[in-house]
C-alpha positions in Angstrom: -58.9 10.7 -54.7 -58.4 7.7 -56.7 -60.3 4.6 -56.1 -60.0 0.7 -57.4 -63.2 -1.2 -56.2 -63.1 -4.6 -56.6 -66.7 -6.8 -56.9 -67.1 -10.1 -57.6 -68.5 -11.1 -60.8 -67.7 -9.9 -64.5 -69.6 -6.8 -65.1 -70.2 -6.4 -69.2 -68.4 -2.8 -70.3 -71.8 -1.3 -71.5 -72.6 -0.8 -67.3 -70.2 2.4 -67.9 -72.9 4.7 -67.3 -74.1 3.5 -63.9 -70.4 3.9 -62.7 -69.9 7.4 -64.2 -66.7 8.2 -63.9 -64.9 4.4 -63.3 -63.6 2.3 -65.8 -64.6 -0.9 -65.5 -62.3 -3.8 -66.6 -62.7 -7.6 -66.1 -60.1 -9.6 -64.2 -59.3 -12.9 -64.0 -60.9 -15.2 -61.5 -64.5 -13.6 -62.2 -63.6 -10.4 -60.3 -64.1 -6.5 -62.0 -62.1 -3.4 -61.2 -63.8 -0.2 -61.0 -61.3 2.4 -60.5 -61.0 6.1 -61.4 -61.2 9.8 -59.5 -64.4 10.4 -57.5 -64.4 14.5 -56.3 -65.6 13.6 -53.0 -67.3 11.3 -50.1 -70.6 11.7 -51.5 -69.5 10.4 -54.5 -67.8 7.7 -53.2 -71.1 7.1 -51.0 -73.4 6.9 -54.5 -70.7 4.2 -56.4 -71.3 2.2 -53.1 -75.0 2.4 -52.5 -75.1 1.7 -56.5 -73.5 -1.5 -56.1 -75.6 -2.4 -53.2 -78.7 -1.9 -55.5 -77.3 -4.1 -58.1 -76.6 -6.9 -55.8 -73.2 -6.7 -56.3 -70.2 -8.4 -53.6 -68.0 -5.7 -52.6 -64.2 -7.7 -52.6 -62.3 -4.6 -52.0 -61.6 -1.0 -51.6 -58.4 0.6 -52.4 -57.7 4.5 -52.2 -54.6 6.5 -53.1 -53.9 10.2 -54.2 -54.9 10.7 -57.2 -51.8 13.0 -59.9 -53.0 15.6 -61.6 -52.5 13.8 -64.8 -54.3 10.8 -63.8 -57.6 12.5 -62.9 -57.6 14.2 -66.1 -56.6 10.8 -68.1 -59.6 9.5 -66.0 -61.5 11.6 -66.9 -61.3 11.2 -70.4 -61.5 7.7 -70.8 -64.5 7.4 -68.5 -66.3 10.3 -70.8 -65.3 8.6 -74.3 -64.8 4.7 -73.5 -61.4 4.8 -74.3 -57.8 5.5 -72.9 -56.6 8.8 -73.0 -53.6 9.7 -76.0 -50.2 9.6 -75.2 
């Protein structure tokens, strides 16, 4: 499943780590995207609970089938930093 978590606030890029798996990108009026594949509830459960713990306002939640190729582009660029080639 893909997800695209909005909070409020900018969140600086080196927070990858605590949202394994998300990439996290700044948007305008002081808002940040999280979104990327999750495998499951439970995972979905731990990204929440994480921003909880860092205080964080939950704006929105968005879900939508993730394609094959996404989860594998996600994948990638949440490992490395980066976007995926091609």
């Amino acid at each position: 499943m893909h997800y695209r978590i909005r909070v409020q606030g900018h969140l600086d890029p080196r927070w990858q780590q605590r949202f394994e798996g998300l990439r996290i990108e700044q948007q305008e009026a002081g808002a940040t995207l999280l979104s990327g594949t999750l495998p499951d509830q439970a995972a979905l459960h731990g990204m929440l609970l994480q921003i909880i713990r860092l205080g964080l306002t939950l704006l929105s939640l968005e879900t939508s089938e993730a394609l094959k190729g996404e989860e594998i582009k996600d994948q990638h660029e949440a490992r490395r930093g980066e976007p995926a080639p091609g």
